[in-house]
C-alpha positions as CSV (number, residue, x, y, z in Angstrom):
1,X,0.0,0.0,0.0
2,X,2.6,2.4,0.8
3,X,4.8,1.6,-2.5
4,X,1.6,2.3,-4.5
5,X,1.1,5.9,-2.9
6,X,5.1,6.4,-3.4
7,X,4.3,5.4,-7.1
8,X,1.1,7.6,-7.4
9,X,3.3,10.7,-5.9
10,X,5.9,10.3,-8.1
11,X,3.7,10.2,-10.6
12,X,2.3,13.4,-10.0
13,X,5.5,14.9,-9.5
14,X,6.7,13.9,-13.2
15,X,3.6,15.6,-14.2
16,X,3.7,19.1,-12.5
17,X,7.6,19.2,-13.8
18,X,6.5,18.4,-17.9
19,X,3.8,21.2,-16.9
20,X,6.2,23.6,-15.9
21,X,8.5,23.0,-18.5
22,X,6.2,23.0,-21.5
23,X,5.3,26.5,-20.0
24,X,8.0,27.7,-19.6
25,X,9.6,26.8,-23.4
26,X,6.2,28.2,-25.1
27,X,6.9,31.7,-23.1
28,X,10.4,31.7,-24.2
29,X,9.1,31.2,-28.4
30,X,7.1,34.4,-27.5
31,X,9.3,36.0,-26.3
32,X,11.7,35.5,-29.1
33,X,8.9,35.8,-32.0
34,X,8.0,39.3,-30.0
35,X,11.7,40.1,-30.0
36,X,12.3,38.8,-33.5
37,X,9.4,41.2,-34.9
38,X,10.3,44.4,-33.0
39,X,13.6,44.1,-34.9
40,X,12.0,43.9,-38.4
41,X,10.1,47.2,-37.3
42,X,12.8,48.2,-36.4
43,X,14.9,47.7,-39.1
44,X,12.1,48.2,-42.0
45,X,13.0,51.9,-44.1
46,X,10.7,54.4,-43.0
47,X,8.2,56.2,-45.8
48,X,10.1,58.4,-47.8
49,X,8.4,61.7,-48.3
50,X,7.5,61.9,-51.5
51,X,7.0,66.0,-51.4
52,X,10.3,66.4,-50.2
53,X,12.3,64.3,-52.8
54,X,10.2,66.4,-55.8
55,X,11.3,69.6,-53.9
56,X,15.1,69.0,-54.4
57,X,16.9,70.3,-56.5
58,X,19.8,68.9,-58.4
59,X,22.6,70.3,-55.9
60,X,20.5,68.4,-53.1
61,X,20.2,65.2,-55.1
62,X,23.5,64.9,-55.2
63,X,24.7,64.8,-51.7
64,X,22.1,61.7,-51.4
65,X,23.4,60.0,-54.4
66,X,26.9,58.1,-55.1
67,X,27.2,59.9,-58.9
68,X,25.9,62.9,-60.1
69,X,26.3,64.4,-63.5
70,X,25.2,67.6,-65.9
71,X,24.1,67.0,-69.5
72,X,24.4,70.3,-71.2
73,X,22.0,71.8,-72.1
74,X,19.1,70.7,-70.2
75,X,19.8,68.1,-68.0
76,X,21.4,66.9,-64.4
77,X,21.1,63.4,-63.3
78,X,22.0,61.7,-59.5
79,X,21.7,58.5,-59.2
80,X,23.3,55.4,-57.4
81,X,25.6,54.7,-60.8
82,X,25.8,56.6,-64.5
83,X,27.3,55.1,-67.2
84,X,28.6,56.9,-70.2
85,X,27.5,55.0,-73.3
86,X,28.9,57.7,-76.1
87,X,30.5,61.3,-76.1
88,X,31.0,63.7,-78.1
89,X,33.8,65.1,-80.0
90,X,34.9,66.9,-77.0
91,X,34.1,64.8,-74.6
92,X,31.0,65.6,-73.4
93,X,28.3,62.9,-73.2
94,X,25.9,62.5,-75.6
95,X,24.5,59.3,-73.9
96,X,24.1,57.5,-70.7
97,X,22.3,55.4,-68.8
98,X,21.6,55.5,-65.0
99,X,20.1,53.1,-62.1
100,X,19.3,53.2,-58.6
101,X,17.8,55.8,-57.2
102,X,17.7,58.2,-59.9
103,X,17.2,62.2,-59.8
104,X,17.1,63.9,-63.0
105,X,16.5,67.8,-63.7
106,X,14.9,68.6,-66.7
107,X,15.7,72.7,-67.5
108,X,13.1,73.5,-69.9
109,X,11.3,76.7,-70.3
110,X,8.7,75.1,-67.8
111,X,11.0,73.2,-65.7
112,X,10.6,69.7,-64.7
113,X,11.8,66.8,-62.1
114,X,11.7,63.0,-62.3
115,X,12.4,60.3,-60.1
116,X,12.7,56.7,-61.1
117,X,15.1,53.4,-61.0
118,X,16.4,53.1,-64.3
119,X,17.1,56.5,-67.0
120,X,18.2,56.2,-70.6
121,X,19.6,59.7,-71.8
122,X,20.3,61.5,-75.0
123,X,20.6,65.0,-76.3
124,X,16.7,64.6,-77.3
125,X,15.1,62.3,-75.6
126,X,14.5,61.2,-72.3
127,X,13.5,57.5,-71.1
128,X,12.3,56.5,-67.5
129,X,11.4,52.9,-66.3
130,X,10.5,51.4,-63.1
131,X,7.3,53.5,-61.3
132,X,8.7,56.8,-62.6
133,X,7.6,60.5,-61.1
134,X,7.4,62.9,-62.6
135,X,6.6,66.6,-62.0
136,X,6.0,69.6,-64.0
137,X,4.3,72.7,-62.9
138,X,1.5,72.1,-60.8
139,X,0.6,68.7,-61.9
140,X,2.7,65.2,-61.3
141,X,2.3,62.0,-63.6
142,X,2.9,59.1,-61.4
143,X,3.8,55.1,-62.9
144,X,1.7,52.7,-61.1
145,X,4.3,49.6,-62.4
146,X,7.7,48.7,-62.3
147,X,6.9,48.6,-66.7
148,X,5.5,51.8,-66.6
149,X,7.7,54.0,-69.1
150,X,8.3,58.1,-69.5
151,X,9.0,58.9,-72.9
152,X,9.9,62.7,-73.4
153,X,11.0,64.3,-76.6
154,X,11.7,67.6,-76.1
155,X,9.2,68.4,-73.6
156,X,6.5,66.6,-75.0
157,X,5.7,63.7,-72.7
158,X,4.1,60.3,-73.5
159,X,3.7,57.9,-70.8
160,X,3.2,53.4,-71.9
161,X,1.7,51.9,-68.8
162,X,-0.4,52.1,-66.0
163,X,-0.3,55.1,-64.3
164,X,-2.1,58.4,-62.6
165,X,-2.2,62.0,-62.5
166,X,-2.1,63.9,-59.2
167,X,-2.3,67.2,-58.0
168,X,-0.3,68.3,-55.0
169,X,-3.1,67.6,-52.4
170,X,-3.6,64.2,-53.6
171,X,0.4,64.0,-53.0
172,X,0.4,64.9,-49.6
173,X,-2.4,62.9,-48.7
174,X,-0.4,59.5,-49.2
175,X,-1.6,56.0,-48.1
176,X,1.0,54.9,-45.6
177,X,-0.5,54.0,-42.2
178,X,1.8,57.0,-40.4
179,X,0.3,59.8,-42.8
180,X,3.1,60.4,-45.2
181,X,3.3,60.0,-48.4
182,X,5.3,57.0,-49.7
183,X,7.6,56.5,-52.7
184,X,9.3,53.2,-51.6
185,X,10.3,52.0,-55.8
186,X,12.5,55.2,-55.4
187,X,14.9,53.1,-52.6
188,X,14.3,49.6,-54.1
189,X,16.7,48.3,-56.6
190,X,15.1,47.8,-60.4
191,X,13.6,45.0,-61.3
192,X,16.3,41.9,-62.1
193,X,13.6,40.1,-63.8
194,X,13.2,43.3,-66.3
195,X,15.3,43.2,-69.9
196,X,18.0,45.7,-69.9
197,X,16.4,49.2,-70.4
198,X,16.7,50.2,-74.6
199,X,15.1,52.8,-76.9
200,X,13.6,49.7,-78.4
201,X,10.8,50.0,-74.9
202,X,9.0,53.1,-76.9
203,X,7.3,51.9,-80.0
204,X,8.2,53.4,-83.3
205,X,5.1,54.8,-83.7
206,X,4.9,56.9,-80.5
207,X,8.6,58.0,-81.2
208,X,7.3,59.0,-84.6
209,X,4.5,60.5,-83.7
210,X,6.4,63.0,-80.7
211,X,9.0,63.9,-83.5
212,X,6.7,65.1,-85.4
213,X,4.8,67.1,-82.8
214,X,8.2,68.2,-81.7
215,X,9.6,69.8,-85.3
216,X,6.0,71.5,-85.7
217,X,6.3,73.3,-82.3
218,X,10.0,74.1,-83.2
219,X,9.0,75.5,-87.1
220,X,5.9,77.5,-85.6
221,X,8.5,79.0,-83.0
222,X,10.7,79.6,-85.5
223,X,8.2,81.2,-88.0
224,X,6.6,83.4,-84.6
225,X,10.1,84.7,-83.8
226,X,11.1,85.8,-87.8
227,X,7.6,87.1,-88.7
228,X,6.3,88.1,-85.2
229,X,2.6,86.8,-83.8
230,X,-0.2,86.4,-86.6
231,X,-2.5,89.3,-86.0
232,X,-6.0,89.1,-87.5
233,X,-7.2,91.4,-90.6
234,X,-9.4,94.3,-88.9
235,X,-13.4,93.5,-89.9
236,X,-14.8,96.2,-92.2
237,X,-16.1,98.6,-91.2
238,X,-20.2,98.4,-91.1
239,X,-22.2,99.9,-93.6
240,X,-24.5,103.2,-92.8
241,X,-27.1,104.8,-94.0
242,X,-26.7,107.9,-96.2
243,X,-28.3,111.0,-94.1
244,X,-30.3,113.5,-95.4
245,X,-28.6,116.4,-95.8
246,X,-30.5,119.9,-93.7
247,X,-30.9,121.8,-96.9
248,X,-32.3,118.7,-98.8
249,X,-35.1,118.3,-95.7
250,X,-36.0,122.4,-96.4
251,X,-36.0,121.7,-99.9
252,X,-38.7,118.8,-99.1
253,X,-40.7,121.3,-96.3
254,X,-41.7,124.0,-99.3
């Protein structure tokens, strides 16, 4: 009799310790899985203000980027690297191609800014790929894919993709969960799974068709600045009635 209680106290024992321990290991897997997911708050990017990136200028672009460069006579490009593809005769480029992060200043007569991951540059036309922004007077064209693409000529824009037009409220508004407005494909690396960015991602017919728009603009410029503004021919004048003369209405009285 007493063996069976020692047996059935032991017994108890064994259990209350397994209890105990099974307690004690699932409070310790909380307490890492808390700890682990602090850390990835901790270490996710915070949102990048999208008001304040369109508000730099090109002097300011560059202290955030690794390479920065000016493409007379119109354009200055930061970005995380810029490759030189041709030149000119005196060295100057007449090409190049930039990734990561990249900033580039557009000084037209109406002034404009992009941001984007991947830039293909030439003396005419301008290429942007991966969820481009850009900005130009009081409106801002935003891509809503990483296939999106900004094709200027000159400063005629066409955009091939999904994307959106905003107004400067809309931009402050945002949709991040703290209130600010987000531009996280500016800080994200381009797409790897995305062929190498060529003039080849603008059809033909769009290049042909901003050309064209392009050389008008440029000969009705020219043709404003030889000849001066068209001015209309002045209307002629209205017909009136021929008045009766005073000595014709005495002349009618006797």
């Amino acid at each position: 009799m007493k063996l069976w209680s020692l047996l059935t106290l032991t017994t108890c024992l064994l259990v209350l310790v397994a209890q105990s321990g099974c307690t004690g290991v699932k409070k310790t897997g909380e307490a890492k899985k808390d700890e682990k997911t602090a850390e990835t708050q901790t270490d996710a990017a915070p949102p990048v203000d999208v008001s304040f990136l369109l508000s730099m200028d090109y002097n300011e672009a560059r202290t955030l980027s690794a390479t920065s460069m000016e493409f007379p006579p119109f354009y200055k490009v930061a970005a995380d690297t810029i490759e030189v593809t041709k030149t000119n005769a005196d060295g100057t480029p007449r090409r190049l191609r930039a990734k990561g992060r990249v900033f580039i200043e557009m000084n037209y007569l109406e002034p404009a800014k992009a941001l984007c991951q991947e830039l293909l540059l030439s003396e005419d036309e301008v290429i942007l790929r991966g969820k481009p922004v850009l900005q130009r007077g009081s409106s801002t064209v935003e891509g809503a894919d990483d296939y999106t693409v900004f094709y200027m000529f000159g400063s005629k824009l066409r955009v091939i993709g999904m994307h959106r037009l905003v107004n400067p409220g809309q931009l402050m508004a945002g949709t991040d969960a703290s209130g600010l407005p987000t531009l996280g494909a500016w800080t994200d690396s381009p797409n790897p799974l995305l062929p190498p960015l060529t003039e080849s991602a603008v059809p033909a017919q769009v290049r042909a068709e901003l050309q064209r728009a392009a050389e008008a603009e440029m000969l009705h410029q020219k043709t404003r600045a030889e000849f001066g503004p068209a001015t209309p021919e002045p209307p002629p004048p209205a017909p009136t009635k021929n008045e009766e003369k005073p000595s014709d209405k005495k002349k009618a009285k006797s």
